[in-house]
C-alpha positions as CSV (number, residue, x, y, z in Angstrom):
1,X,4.5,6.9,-22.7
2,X,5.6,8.5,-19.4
3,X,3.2,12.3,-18.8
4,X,4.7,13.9,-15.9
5,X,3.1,16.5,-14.1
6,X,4.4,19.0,-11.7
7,X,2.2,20.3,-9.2
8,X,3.1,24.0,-7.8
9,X,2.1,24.5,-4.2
10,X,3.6,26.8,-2.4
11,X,6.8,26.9,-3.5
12,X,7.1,28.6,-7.0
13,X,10.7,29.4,-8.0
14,X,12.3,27.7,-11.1
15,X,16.0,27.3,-9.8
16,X,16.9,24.6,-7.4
17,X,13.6,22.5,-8.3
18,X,14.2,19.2,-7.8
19,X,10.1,18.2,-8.9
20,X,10.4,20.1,-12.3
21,X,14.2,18.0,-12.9
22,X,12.7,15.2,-12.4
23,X,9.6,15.9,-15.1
24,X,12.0,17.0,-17.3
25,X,12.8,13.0,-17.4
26,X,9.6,12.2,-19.1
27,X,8.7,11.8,-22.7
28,X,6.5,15.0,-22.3
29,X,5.1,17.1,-19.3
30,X,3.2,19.9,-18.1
31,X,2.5,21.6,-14.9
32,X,-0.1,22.6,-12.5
33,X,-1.1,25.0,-9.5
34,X,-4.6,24.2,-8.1
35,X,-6.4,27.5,-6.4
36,X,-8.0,25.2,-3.6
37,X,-11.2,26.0,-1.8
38,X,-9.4,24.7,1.8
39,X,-7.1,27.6,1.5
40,X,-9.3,30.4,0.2
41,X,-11.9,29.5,3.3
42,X,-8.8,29.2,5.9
43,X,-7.9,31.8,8.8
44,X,-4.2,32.0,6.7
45,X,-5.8,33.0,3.7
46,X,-5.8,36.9,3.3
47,X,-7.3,39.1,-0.2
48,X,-4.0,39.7,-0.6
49,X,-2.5,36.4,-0.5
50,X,-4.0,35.1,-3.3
51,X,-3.7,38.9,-5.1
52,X,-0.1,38.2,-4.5
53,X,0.1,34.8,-5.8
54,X,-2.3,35.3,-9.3
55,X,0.6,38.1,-9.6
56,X,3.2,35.9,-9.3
57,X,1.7,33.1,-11.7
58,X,1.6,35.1,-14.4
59,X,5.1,35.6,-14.7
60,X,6.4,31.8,-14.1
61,X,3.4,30.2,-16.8
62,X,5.7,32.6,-19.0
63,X,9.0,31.6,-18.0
64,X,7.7,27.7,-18.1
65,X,6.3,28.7,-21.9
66,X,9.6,29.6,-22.9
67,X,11.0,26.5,-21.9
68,X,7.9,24.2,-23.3
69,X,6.3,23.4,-20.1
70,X,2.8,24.7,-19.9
71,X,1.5,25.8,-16.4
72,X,-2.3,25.3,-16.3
73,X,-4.1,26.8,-13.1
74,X,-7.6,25.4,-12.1
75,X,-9.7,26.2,-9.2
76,X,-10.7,23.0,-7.3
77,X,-10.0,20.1,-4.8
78,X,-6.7,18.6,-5.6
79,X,-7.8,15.5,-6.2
80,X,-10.7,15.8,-8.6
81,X,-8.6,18.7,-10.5
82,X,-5.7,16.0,-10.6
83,X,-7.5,13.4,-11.7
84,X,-9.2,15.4,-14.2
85,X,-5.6,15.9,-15.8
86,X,-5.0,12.8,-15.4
87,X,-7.8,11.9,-17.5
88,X,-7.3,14.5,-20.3
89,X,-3.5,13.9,-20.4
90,X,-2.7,10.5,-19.9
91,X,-0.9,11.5,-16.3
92,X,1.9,8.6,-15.1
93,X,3.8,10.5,-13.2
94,X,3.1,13.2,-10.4
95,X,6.1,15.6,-9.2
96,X,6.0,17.7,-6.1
97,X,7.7,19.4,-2.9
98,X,6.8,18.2,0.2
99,X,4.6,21.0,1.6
100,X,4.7,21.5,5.6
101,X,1.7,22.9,6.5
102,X,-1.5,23.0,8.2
103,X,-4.0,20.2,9.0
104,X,-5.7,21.3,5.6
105,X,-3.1,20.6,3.2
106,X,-1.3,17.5,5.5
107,X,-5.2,15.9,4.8
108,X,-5.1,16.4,1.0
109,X,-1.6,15.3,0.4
110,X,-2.8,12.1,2.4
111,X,-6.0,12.0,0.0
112,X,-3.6,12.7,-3.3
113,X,-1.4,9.8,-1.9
114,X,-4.2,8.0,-1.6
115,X,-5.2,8.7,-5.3
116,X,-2.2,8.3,-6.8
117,X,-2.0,4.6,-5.4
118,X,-5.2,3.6,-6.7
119,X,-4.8,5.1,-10.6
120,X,-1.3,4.2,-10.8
121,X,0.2,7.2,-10.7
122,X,3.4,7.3,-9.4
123,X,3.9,10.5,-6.8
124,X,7.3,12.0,-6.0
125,X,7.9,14.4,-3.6
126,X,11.0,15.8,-3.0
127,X,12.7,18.0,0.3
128,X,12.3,21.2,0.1
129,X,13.3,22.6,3.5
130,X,15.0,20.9,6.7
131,X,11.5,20.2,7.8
132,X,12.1,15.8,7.9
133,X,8.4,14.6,7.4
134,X,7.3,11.2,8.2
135,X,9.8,10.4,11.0
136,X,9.2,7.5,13.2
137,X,12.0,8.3,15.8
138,X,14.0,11.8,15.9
139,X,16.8,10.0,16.4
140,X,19.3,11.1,13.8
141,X,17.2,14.1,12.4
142,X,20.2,16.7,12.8
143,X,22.3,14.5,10.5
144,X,19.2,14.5,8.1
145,X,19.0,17.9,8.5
146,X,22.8,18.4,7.7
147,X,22.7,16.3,4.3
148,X,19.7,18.3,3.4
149,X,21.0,22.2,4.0
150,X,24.6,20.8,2.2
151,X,23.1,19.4,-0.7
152,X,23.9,20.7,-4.2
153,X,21.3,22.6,-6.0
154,X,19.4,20.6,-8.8
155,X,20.2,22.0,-12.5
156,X,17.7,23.4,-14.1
157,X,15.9,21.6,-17.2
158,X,16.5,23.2,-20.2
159,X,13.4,22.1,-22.1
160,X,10.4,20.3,-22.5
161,X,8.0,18.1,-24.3
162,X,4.5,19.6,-23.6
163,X,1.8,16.9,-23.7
């Protein structure tokens, strides 16, 4: 049985969401954002930042209710609170945006990449702005950059199979 999990980092709208389409694909799914100690101990981190976004969680765990995908939030390193899930649900699938930011969160997505290859869970990330990660040459990043800004929106999934 496919479990796909979609992991909220920064970005947490509903429309346009390429991760949460692509969830929607498996036989059942759920959702994440992890409260991570990196950020809460980094110079961007603010009182108000994360006042803000316990604000703003509230009301998208209820939207995702409504549409049968339960939105869990844990307090932890990435890793051990994903493979926790993974554990408990039977994870096969991970679903995120690429993130762009600083040194903290470019060294846990390396250590979730990392993770994912060794349990077996498959990680997608998708685009989510014209920032072009992982770029050997910038030859041709303009045109990347193009195809990204022009592309259509994703639809939005209509329901869910919670695990």
């Amino acid at each position: 049985m496919s479990v796909g999990l979609v992991w909220f980092k920064r970005d947490l709208r509903l429309r346009d969401h390429a991760a949460l389409a692509e969830a929607a694909r498996c036989e059942r799914a759920f959702a994440v954002f992890i409260i991570e100690p990196a950020w809460l101990q980094s110079f961007e981190c603010d009182p108000r930042h994360v006042d803000f976004l316990l604000r703003s969680l509230a009301p998208l765990q209820i939207e995702l209710k409504q549409r049968g995908l339960p939105l869990l939030v844990r307090i932890g390193e990435a890793v051990q609170v994903l493979e926790s899930l993974r554990r408990q649900w039977g994870v096969t699938h991970l679903f995120s945006h690429e993130e762009t930011g600083p040194a903290w969160s470019y060294a846990r997505d390396i250590s979730v990449n990392r993770w994912s290859r060794i349990q077996g869970v498959r990680w997608q990330e998708f685009a989510q702005t014209g920032v072009v990660r992982r770029l050997r040459s910038r030859d041709g990043w303009a045109a990347r950059w193009v195809q990204r800004m022009e592309a259509a929106q994703v639809a939005n999934p209509v329901g869910f199979l919670a695990p």
